[in-house]
C-alpha positions as CSV (number, residue, x, y, z in Angstrom):
1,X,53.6,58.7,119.1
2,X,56.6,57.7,117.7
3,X,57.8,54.4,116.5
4,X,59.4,52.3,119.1
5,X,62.5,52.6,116.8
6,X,63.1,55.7,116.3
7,X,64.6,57.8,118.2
8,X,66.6,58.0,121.6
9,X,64.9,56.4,125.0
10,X,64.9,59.7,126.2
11,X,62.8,60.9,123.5
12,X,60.1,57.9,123.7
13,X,59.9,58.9,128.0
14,X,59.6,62.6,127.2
15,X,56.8,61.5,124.6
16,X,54.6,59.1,126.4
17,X,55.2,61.8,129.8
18,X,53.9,64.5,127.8
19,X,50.4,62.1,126.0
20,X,50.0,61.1,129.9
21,X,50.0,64.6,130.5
22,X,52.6,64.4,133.5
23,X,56.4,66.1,134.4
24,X,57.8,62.9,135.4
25,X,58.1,59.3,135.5
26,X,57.8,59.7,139.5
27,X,54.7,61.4,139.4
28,X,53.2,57.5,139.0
29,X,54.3,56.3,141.7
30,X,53.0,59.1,144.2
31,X,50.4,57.1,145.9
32,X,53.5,55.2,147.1
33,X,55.2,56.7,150.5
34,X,58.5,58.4,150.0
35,X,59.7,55.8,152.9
36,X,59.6,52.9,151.3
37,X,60.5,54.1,147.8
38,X,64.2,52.6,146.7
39,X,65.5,55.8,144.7
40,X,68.6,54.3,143.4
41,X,69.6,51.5,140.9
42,X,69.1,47.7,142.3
43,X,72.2,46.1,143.4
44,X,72.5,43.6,141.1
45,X,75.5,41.7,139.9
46,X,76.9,42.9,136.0
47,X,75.3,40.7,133.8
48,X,76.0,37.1,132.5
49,X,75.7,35.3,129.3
50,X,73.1,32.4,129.1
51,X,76.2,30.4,129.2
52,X,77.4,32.0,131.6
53,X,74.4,31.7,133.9
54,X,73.8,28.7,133.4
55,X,76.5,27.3,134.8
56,X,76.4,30.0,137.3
57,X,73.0,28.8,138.4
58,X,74.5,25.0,138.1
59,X,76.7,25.9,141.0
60,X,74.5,27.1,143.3
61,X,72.1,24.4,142.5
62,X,74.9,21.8,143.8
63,X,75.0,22.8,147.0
64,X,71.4,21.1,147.4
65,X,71.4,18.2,149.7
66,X,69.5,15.5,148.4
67,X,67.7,13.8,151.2
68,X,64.9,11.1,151.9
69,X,61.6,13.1,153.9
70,X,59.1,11.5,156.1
71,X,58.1,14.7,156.2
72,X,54.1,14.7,157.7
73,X,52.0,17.2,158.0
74,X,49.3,17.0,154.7
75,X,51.8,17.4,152.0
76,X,52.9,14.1,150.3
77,X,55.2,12.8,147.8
78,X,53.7,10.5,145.4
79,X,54.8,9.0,142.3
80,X,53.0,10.7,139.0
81,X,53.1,8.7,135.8
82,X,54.7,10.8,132.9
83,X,51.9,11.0,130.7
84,X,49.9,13.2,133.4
85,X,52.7,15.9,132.8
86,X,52.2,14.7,129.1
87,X,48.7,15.5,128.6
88,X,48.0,18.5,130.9
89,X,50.8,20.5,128.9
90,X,49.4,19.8,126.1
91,X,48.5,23.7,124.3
92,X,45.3,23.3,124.1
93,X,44.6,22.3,127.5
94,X,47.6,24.6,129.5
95,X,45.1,26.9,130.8
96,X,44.5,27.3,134.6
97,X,41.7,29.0,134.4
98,X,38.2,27.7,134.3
99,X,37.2,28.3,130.1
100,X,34.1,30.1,129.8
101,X,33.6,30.0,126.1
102,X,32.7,26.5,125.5
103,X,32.2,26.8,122.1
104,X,35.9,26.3,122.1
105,X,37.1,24.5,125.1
106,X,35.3,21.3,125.1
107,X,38.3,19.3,125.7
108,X,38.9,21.2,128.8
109,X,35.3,21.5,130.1
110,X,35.4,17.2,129.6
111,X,38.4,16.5,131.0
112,X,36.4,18.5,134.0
113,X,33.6,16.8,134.0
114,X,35.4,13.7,134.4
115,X,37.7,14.7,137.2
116,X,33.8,15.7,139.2
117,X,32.9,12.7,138.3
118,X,35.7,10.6,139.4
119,X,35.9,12.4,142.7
120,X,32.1,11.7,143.0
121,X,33.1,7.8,142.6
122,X,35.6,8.4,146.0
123,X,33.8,10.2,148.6
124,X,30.3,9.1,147.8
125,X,29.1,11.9,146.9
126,X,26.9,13.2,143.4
127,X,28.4,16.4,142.5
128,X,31.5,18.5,143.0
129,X,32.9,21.5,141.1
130,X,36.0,22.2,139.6
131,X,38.2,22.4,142.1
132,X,39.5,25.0,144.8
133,X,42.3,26.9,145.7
134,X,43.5,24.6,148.0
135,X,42.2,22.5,151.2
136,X,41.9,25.2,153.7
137,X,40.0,27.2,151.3
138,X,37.9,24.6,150.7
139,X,37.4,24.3,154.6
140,X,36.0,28.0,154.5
141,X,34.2,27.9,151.7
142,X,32.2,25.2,153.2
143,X,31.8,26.7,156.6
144,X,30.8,29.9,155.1
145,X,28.3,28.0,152.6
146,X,26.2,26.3,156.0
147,X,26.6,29.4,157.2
148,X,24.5,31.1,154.2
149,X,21.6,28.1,155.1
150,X,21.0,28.6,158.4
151,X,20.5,32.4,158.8
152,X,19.4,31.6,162.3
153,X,22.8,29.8,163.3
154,X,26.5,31.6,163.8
155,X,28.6,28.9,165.2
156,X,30.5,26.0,163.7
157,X,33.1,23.6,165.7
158,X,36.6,22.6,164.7
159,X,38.5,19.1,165.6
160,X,41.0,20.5,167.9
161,X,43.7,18.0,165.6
162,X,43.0,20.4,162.7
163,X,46.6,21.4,161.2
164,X,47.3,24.9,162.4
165,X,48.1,26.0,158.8
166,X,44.4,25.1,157.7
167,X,42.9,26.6,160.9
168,X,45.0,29.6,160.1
169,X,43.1,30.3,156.9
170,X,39.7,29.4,157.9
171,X,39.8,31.8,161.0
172,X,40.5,34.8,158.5
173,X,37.4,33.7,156.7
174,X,35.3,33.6,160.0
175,X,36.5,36.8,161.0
176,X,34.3,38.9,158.1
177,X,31.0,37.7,158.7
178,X,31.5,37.1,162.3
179,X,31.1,33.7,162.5
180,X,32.4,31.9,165.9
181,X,33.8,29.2,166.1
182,X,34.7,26.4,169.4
183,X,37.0,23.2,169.2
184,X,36.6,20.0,170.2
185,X,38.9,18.5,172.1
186,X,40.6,14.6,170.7
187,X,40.8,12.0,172.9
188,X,44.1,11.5,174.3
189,X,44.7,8.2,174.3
190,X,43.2,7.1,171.0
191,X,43.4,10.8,169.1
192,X,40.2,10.3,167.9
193,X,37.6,13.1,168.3
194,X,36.1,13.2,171.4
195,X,32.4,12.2,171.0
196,X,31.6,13.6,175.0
197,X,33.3,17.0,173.8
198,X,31.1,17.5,170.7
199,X,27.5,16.4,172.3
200,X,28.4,19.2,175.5
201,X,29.4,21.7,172.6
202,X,26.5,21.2,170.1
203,X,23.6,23.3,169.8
204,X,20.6,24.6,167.8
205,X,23.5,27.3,167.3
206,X,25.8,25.6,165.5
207,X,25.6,25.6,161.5
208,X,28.0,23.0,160.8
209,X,30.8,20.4,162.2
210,X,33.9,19.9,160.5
211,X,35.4,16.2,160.8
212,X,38.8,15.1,159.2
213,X,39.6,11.7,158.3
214,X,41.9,11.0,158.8
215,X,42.6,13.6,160.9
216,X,45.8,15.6,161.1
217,X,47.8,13.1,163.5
218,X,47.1,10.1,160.6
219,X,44.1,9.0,163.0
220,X,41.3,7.4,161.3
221,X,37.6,7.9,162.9
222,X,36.4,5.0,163.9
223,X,33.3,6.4,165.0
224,X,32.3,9.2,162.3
225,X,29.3,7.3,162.1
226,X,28.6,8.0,165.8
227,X,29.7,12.0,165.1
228,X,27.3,12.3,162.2
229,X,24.7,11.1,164.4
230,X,25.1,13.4,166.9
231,X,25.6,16.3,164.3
232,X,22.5,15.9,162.7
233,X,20.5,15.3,165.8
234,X,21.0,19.0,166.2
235,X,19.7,20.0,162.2
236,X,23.5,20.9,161.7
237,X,25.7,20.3,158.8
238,X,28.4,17.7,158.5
239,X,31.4,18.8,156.8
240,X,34.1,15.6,156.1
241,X,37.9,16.4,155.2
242,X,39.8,13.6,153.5
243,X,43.1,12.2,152.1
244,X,41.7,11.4,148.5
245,X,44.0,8.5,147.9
246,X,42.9,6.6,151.8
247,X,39.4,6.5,150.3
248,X,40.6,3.7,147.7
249,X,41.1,1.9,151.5
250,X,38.3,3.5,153.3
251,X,35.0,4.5,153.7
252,X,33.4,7.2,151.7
253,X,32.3,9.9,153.9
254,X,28.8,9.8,152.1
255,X,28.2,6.3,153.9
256,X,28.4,7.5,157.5
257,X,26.5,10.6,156.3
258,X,28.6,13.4,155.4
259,X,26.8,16.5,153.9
260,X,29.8,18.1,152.6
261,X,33.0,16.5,151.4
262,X,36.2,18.3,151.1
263,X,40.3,18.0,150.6
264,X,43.4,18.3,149.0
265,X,44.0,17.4,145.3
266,X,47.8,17.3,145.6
267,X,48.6,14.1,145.9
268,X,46.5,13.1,142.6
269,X,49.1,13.9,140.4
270,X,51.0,17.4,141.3
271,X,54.1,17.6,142.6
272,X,55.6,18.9,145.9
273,X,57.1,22.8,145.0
274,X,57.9,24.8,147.8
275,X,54.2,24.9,149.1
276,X,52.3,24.7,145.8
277,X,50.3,25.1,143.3
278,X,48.2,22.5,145.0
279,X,44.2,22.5,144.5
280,X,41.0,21.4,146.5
281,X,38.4,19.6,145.9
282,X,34.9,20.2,146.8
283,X,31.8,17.7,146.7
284,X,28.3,17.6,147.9
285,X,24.8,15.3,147.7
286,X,22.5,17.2,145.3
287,X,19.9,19.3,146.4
288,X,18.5,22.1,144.5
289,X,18.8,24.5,147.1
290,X,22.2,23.8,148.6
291,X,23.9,23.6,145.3
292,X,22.8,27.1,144.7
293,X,24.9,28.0,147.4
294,X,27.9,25.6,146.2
295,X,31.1,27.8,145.5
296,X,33.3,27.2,142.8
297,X,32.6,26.3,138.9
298,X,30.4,23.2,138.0
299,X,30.8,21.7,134.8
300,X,27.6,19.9,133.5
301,X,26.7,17.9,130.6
302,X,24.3,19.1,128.2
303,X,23.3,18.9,124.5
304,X,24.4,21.0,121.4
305,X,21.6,23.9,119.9
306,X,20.1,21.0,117.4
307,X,20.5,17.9,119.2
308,X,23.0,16.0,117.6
309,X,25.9,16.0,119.8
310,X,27.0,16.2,123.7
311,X,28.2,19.3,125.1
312,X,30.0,20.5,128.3
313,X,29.2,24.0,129.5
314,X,30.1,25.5,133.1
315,X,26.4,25.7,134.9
316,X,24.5,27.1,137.8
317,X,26.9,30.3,137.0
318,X,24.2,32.8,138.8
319,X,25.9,31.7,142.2
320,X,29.5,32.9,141.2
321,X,31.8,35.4,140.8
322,X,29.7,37.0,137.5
323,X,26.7,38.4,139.3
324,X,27.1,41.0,141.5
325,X,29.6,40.7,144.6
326,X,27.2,41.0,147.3
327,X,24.9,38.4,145.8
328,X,27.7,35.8,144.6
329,X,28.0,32.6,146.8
330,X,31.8,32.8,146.7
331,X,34.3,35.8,145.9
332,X,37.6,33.5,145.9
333,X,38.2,34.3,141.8
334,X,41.5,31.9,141.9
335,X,40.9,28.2,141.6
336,X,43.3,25.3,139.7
337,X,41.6,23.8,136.8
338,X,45.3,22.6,135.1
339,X,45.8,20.4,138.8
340,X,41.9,19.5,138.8
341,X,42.3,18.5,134.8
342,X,45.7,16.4,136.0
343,X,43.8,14.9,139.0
344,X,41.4,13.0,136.1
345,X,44.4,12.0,134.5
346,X,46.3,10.8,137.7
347,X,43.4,8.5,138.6
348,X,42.1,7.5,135.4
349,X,45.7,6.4,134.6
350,X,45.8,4.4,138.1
351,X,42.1,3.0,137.8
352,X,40.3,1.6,141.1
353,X,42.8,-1.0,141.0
354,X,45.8,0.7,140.7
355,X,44.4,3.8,143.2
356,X,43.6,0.4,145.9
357,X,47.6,-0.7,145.2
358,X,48.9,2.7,146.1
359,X,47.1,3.5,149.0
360,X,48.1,-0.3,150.6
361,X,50.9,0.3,150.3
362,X,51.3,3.3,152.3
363,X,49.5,1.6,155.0
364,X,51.9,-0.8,154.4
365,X,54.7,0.7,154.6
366,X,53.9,3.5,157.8
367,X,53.0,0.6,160.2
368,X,55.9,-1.4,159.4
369,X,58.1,2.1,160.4
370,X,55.9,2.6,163.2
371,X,55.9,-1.2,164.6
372,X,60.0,-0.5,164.1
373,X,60.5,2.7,165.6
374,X,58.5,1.7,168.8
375,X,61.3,-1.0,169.2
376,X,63.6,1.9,170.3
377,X,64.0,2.7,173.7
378,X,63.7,6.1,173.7
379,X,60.9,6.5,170.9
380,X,57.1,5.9,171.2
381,X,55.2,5.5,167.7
382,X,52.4,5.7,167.5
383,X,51.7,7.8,170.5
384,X,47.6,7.2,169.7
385,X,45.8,4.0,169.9
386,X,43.8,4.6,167.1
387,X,43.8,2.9,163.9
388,X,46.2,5.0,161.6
389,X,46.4,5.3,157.5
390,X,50.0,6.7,156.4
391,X,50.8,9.2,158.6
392,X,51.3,8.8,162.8
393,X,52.9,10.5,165.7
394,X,55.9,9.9,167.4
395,X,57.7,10.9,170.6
396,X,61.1,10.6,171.7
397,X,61.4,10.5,175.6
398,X,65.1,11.5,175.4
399,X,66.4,14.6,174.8
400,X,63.9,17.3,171.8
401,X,62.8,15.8,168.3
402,X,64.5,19.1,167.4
403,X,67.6,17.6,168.1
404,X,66.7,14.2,166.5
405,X,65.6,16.6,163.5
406,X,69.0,17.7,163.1
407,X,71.0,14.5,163.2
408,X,68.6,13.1,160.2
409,X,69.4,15.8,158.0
410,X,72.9,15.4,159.0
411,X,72.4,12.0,157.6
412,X,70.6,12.4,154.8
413,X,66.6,12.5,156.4
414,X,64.0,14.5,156.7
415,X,62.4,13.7,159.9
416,X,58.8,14.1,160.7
417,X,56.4,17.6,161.6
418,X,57.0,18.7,164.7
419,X,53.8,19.5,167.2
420,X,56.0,21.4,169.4
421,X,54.4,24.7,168.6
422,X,50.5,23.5,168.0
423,X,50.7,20.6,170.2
424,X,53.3,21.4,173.1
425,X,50.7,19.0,175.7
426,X,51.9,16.0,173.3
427,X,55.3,16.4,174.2
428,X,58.1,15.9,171.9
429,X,56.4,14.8,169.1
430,X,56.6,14.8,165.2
431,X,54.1,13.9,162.3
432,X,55.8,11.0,160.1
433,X,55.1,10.1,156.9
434,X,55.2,7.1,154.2
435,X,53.9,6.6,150.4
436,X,54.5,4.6,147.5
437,X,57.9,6.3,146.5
438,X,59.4,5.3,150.1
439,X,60.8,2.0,149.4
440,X,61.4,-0.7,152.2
441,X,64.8,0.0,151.3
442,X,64.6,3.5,152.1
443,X,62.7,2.8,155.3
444,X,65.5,0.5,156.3
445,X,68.2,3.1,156.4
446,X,66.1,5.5,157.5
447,X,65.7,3.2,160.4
448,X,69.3,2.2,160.7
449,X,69.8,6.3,161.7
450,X,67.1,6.1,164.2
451,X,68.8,3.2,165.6
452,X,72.3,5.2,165.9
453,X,70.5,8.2,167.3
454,X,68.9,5.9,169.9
455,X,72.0,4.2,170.8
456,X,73.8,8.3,171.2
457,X,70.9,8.9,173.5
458,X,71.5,5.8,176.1
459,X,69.4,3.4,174.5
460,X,71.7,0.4,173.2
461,X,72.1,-1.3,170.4
């Protein structure tokens, strides 16, 4: 073919047309329908100098309104020290994808090992792999895996409180291998899961129970103890979601007997960005025959060809994607080894210490806003009586939290989830949030708004 600079572009299409042996350019394209095939230019502005566009790109970037969130809902806003950013960019680690020639990744495969083995130190638990996609796929993963042990059993039960996004994802997993699925209802006055719900639901049918704690209304479990109990009585599996950073607070699942530990990464040192890249984690108790049915990479610890030296290699890579699809133990190809790699980082930065700090303080901090906001006449918070980490529901009894949405951002705020659509039994109700980078400060004005709205809606000064 021709040199690339030679010639007219004309020429070049005619040439590579006639080696591909077709008339036309559209001829590629045929397996698309005519319909929805745009056969003119794109209607795009004339073009700008970098200059030009930056400063073009400057002004529409001002017309952002920079606001404080309380946003709930799973996604949170913690403070990540600069070297996290610092190391993970580093070229020879940028990669987020699991390495598979370790001959020449061992700086990846370590900092991997280390971020399994940290996570190991939170939930309790003796291995995990490299991470996941994300939570929910973590979720379904794990269903799907006690699925693949009990080939008698085709039922697993979901906490009612699960966030609708999550339960989203995991039906669609459910739905190939026809695998049912019942919830169980949360106790209304404490939010916690409902202990009679789950013994008149479980049966020799039902593969596994997932549990979150806290669950998706902040709630923490008071009696997941009593739930793994009643799980097991029944041979079932007991699958555990968690906040990573509440476990520097609270129990690890592997004490009240969790088989199967699972969550979201996010908050361990990757930023908030329009829905992600965000990354789940995935941890189990070792048993040969379960962990051959563990999706995801595992990094393991070995020693070099004479003996000399440590080595890290992926292993157990028979139950992945490099066998044949029908035998492989998990088809999800995607996972975030950069976030997992970070996640080491983040928490070997903090230490147990500094991990214990953080998460006091968002206790901290969400029940002082909660004891506050319940001083208001026309808010309830929390509406549950059970014990809560960072996150907790409130109601206003006046007027729609869509309205008292709306005045925050007006102000400045971003208000709390609203459970309108999943939860419309609850009311008017909203999931609110607190970490480390709200300070008291922030919480006070934030208040100070609430107060206002209050006072608009009949309830005084």
């Amino acid at each position: 073919m021709t040199n690339q600079k030679e010639g007219s572009a004309d020429t070049i299409q005619k040439e590579m047309e006639s080696y591909l042996g077709i008339r036309s350019i559209d001829e590629l394209f045929e397996d698309i329908p005519p319909s929805v095939r745009l056969n003119r230019p794109l209607k795009l502005p004339a073009a700008k100098s970098e200059r030009d566009l930056s400063l073009y790109l400057d002004e529409i970037l001002s017309q952002n309104l920079p606001v404080t969130s309380f946003l709930g809902g799973g996604a949170q806003f913690h403070y990540i020290p600069a070297l996290v950013k610092e190391v993970i960019t580093k070229p020879e680690l940028l990669n987020a994808y699991t390495p598979y020639q370790p001959e020449v990744s061992q700086g990846m495969l370590q900092g991997l090992f280390e971020y399994q083995s940290l996570i190991n130190e939170l939930t309790g638990m003796n291995v995990t792999n490299a991470s996941m996609y994300d939570w929910p796929t973590a979720i379904a993963e794990a269903l799907l895996m006690c699925r693949r042990l009990f080939n008698n059993r085709t039922k697993v039960l979901l906490p009612q409180s699960i966030h609708p996004d999550r339960l989203s994802v995991v039906e669609n997993y459910l739905a190939g291998p026809k695998i049912s699925y019942e919830l169980i209802s949360f106790n209304k006055e404490t939010g916690e899961l409902d202990l009679e719900d789950l013994r008149t639901k479980m049966n020799e049918n039902v593969a596994a129970v997932y549990l979150e704690n806290p669950n998706s209304f902040g709630v923490i479990e008071s009696e997941a103890a009593t739930v793994s109990r009643i799980v097991h009585e029944k041979g079932a599996k007991l699958i555990v979601g968690v906040d990573p950073i509440s476990l520097a607070l609270l129990e690890a699942p592997a004490n009240y007997g969790a088989d199967i530990v699972v969550g979201e990464g996010q908050g361990l040192g990757t930023p908030l960005s329009f829905g992600g890249p965000y990354f789940g984690f995935f941890s189990l108790q070792y048993d040969r025959k379960i962990i051959r049915q563990m999706p995801g990479r595992v990094v393991g610890l070995t020693k070099t060809k004479d003996g000399t030296k440590r080595a890290f290699v992926l292993t157990l890579s028979t139950r992945e994607q490099h066998i044949r699809r029908e035998k492989a133990t998990s088809n999800i190809c995607s996972n975030e080894s950069i976030l997992a790699f970070g996640a080491g980082v983040y928490l070997s930065l903090l230490g147990a210490n500094g991990l214990r700090k953080t998460a006091e303080y968002c206790l901290k901090a969400a029940h002082y806003l909660a004891s506050e906001i319940n001083k208001l006449k026309h808010f309830e918070a929390p509406i549950f009586k059970g014990q809560f980490y960072n996150e907790f529901v409130v109601r206003v009894t006046k007027g729609t939290m869509a309205e008292v949405e709306t005045r925050l951002v007006e102000e400045g705020f971003v208000g709390g989830y609203t459970l309108e659509k999943c939860h419309p039994e609850l009311g008017e109700t909203a999931i609110f949030c607190t970490t480390e980078m709200h300070t008291f400060e922030d919480i006070d004005r934030f208040l100070k708004v609430l107060r206002k709205i209050d006072k608009d809606l009949g309830g005084g000064a």
